[in-house]
C-alpha positions in Angstrom: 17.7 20.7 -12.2 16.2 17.5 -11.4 13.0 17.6 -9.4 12.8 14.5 -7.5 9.4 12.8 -7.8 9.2 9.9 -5.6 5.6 7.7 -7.2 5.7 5.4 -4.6 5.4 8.4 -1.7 2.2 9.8 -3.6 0.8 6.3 -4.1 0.8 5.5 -0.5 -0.4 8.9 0.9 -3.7 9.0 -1.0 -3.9 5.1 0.4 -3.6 6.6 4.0 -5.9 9.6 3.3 -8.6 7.1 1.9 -8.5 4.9 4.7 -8.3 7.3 7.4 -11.0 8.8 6.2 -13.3 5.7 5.8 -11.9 4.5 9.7 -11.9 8.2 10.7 -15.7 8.3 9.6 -18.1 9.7 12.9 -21.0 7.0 11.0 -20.4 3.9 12.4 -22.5 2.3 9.5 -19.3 2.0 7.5 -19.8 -0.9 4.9 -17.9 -4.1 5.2 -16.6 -3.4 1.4 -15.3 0.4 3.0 -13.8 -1.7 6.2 -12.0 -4.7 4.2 -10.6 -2.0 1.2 -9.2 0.3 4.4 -8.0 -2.4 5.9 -6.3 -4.1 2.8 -4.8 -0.4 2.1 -2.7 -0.2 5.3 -1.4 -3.8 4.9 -0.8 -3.2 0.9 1.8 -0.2 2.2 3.4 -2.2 5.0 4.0 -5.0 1.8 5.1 -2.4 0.0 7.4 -1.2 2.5 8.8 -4.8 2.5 8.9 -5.4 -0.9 11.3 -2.0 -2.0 13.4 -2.8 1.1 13.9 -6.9 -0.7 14.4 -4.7 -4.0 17.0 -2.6 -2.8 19.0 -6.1 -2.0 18.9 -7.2 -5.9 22.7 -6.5 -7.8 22.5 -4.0 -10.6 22.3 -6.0 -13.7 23.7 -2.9 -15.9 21.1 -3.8 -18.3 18.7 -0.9 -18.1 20.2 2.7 -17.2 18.9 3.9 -13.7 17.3 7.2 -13.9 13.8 8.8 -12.9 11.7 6.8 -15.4 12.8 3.2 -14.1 12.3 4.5 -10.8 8.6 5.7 -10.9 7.9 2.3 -13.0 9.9 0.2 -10.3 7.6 1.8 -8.0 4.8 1.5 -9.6 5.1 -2.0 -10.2 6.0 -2.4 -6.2 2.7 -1.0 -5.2 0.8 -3.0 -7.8 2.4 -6.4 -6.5 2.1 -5.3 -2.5 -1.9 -4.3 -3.6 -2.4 -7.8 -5.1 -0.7 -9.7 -2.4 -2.9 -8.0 0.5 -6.0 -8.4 -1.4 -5.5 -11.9 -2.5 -4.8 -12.7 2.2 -1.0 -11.5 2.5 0.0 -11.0 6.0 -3.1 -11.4 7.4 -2.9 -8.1 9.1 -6.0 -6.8 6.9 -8.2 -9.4 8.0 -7.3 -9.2 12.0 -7.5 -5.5 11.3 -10.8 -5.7 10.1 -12.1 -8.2 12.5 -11.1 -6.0 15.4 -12.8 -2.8 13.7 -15.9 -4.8 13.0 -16.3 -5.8 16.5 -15.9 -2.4 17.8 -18.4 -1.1 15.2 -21.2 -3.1 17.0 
């Protein structure tokens, strides 16, 4: 019996927990490091979201054989591109994010 591990699922719920706990945070002398990585988190899993739904629209090559090992390093490689594109501007939703948070803060 297969138990089905989905990496991506894990990946982006310790990203939630982290940045709801640095947003959640009752000290409003959060760091702008702590704001911009929380924001950046929640903009890397909307990416990410994007990203495996564009996947899911590539034609199986037949190359490789689809089983639980391609999936978790698919995944992984999903979150690792949707990190780098929100840390390196993405959307932009980070940086509104944190603009909105900062101002709020004060």
């Amino acid at each position: 019996m297969d138990i089905p591990f989905d990496s991506e699922f894990v990946i982006n719920s310790a990203k939630i927990e982290n940045s709801k706990n640095i947003l959640k945070n009752e000290n409003n002398n959060k760091s702008p490091y702590e704001l911009k990585k929380a924001t950046q988190n929640f903009e890397a899993i909307f990416i990410n979201m994007l990203i495996k739904s564009m996947w899911k629209t590539i034609p199986e090559s037949g190359l490789f054989e689809e089983n639980s090992a391609t999936n978790i390093y698919e995944g992984i490689i999903q979150s690792a591109l949707s990190e780098e594109i929100a840390r390196s501007g993405g959307l932009g939703m980070a940086e509104m994010l944190y603009q909105q948070i900062s101002k709020e803060q004060k």
